[in-house]
C-alpha positions as CSV (number, residue, x, y, z in Angstrom):
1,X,0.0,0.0,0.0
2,X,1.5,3.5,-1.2
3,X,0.1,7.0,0.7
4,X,1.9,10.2,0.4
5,X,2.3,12.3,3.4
6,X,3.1,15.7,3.2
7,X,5.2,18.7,5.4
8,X,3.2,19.7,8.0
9,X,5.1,22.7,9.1
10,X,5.8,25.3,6.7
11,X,7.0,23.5,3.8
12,X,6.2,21.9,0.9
13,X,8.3,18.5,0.8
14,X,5.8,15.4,0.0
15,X,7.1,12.0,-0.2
16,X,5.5,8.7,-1.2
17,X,5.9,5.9,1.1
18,X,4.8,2.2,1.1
19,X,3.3,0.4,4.1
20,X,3.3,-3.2,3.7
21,X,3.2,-6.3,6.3
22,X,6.0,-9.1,6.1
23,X,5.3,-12.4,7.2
24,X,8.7,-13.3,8.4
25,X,8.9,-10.9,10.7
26,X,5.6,-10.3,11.3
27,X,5.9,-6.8,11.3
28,X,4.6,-3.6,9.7
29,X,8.0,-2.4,7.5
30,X,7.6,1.7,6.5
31,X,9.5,2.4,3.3
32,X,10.0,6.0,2.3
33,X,11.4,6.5,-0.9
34,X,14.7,7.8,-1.3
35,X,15.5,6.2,2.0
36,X,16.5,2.6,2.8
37,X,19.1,0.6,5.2
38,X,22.4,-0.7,5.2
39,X,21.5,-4.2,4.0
40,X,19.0,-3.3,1.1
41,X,20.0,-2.4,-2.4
42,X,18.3,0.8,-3.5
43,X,15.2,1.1,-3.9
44,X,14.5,-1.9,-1.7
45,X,15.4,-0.5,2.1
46,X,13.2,-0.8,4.9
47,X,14.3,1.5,7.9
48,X,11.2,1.2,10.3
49,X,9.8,-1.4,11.5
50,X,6.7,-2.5,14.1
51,X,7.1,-5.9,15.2
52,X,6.4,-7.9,18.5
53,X,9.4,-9.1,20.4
54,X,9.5,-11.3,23.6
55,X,6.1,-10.5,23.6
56,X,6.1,-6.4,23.6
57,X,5.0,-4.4,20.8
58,X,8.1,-2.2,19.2
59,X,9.2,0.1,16.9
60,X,12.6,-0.6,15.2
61,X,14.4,2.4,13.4
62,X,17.7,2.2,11.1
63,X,18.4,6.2,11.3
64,X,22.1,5.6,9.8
65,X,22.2,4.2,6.6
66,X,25.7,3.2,7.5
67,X,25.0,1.6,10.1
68,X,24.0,-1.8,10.2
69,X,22.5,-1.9,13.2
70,X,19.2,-0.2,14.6
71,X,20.1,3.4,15.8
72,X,16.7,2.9,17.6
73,X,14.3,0.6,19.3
74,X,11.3,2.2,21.1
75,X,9.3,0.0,23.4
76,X,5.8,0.8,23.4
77,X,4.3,-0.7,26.1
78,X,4.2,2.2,28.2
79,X,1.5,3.3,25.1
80,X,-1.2,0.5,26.1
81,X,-4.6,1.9,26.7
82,X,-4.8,-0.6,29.6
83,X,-1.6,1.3,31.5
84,X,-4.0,5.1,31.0
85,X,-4.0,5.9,34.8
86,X,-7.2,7.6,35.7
87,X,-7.3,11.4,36.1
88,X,-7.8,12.4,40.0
């Protein structure tokens, strides 16, 4: 699936990006184009990611495209609607 998103400050930069599921990870992989990772040919990069590990939802980001590594991985369990404390 393609969308375009679009500056949202003042700016008028608009990039097409695919949103597609992958079953060996089963994740959510977000491919801007233009951008990729370390691994990937171009054209073909990946550099976020939502996947489930050890049971926690996360995001996975490869900021550095020289880097081979993740330059980020975001836990969001803190974000679960069950962990919303009630306001006083």
């Amino acid at each position: 699936m393609y969308t375009t998103i679009k500056e949202v400050s003042d700016g008028d930069r608009a990039l097409n990006v695919s949103v597609k599921p992958v079953i060996d990870y089963r994740g959510v992989l977000v491919c801007p184009d233009g951008y990729g990772d370390h691994c990937s040919a171009d054209g073909k990069g990946e550099p976020v990611l939502l996947e489930i590990c050890e049971g926690k939802l996360r995001l996975v980001i490869w900021g550095d495209i020289n880097q081979e590594d993740p330059t980020h991985i975001i836990d969001l369990e803190g974000a679960r609607e069950d962990k919303r404390k009630d306001e006083p």
